[in-house]
N, C-alpha and C positions, 0 to 999 in steps of 0.2 A: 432573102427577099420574102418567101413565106412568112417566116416569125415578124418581120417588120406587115406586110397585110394583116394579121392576125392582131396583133396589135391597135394597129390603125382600126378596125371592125370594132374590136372589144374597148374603147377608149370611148366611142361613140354610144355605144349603151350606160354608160355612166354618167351619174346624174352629177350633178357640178358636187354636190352633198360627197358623194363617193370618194367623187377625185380629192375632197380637199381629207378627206377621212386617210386617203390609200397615203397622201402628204405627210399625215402626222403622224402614221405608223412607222413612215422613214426617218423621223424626225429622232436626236439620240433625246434618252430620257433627261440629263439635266436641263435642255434646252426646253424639253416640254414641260419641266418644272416649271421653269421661269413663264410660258407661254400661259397656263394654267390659271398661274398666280396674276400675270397680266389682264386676259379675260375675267379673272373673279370681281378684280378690280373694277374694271368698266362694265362688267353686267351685274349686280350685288342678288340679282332673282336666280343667280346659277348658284 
C-alpha cells in the first residue's frame, strides 16, 4: 500500500514531457527505430 502512495505522489510531479519520456525508455529498441523514423518523417525540422 506504501509503494502504490509513493507512486501515486511521484506521478503527480511529472510533467506530461516526462511521463511520455519514462514511456519511450520502456519502449524495446526496434520499435523505437520504427517510432524515430516515423517522427522524422512528419517533423522534417527534427
Amino acid at each position: 500500500m506504501q509503494k502504490l502512495n509513493l507512486s501515486q505522489s511521484l506521478s503527480q510531479k511529472l510533467s506530461p514531457q516526462q511521463i511520455q519520456f519514462i514511456k519511450l525508455l520502456q519502449v524495446p529498441t526496434a520499435e523505437l527505430d520504427t517510432r524515430i523514423e516515423e517522427e522524422l518523417e512528419i517533423n522534417p525540422a527534427l
